[in-house]
N, C-alpha and C positions, 0 to 999 in steps of 0.2 A: 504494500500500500504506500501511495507515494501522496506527501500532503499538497492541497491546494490554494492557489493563491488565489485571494479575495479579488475583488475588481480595483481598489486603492493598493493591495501590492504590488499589480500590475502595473499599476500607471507610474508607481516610484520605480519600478525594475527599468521601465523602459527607459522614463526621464533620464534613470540615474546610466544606462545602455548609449541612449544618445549623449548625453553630454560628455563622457568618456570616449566614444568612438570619433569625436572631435578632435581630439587629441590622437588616438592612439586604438585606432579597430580593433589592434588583437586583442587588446587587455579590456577592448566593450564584450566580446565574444565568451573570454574568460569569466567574466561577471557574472553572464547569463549561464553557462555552464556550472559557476558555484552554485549559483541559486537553486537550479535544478538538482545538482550533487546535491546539496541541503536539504531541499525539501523530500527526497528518497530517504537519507538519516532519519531525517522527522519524522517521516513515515513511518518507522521501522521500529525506532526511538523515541516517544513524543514525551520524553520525560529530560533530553538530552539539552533543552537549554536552560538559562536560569529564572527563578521569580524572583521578580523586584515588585515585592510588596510597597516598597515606600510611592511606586508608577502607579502600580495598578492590583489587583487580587488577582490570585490565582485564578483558574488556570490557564491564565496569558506566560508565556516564558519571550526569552529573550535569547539567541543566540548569535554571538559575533561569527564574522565569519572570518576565516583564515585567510590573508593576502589584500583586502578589502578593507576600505574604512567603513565597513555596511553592517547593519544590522537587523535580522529576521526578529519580527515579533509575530508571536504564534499563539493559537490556544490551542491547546493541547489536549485538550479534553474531546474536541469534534471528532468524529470518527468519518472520515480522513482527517488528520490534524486542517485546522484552517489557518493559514499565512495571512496573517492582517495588514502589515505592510513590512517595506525593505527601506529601511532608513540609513541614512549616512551616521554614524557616531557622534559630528559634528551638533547635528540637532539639541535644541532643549528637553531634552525629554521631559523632564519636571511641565513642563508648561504644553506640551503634545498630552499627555496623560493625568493633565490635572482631573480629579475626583469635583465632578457637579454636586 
């Protein structure tokens, strides 16, 4: 079971696909390639990123990814895990995940 991304992971996968491959195609190719590696783990694994209770409540996890300033936020509870978005590290998270 391979997990699936939401319609707002997609739209950061791509954003973050194109403004990379501005720079530099192979390493937009590579991106898209981890992401998919990723969400196969997840699939597999859905217990394999971390919670950040101070973001958000379980069970959203959080995994960085290797080579990438990105990061997969997932719940991990959906059967298929569901990928809610792919964020750069750079972001506020505090302020993306503030609690209404």
């Amino acid at each position: 079971m391979k997990a699936v991304l939401a319609p707002a992971a997609r739209r950061d996968l791509l954003a973050a696909v194109a403004w990379i491959a501005g720079d530099n195609p192979e390493a937009a190719t590579v991106l898209r390639d981890t992401v998919a590696a990723a969400a196969e783990r997840i699939g597999r694994h859905p217990l394999i990123g971390t919670e950040r209770p101070e973001l958000t409540a379980p069970p959203v996890r959080f995994l960085a990814m290797t080579g990438f300033p990105y990061v997969i936020v997932y719940d991990s509870a959906c059967r298929p895990p569901l990928i809610m978005r792919v964020l750069h590290g750079a972001r506020d998270f505090p302020v993306l995940f503030t609690r209404a």
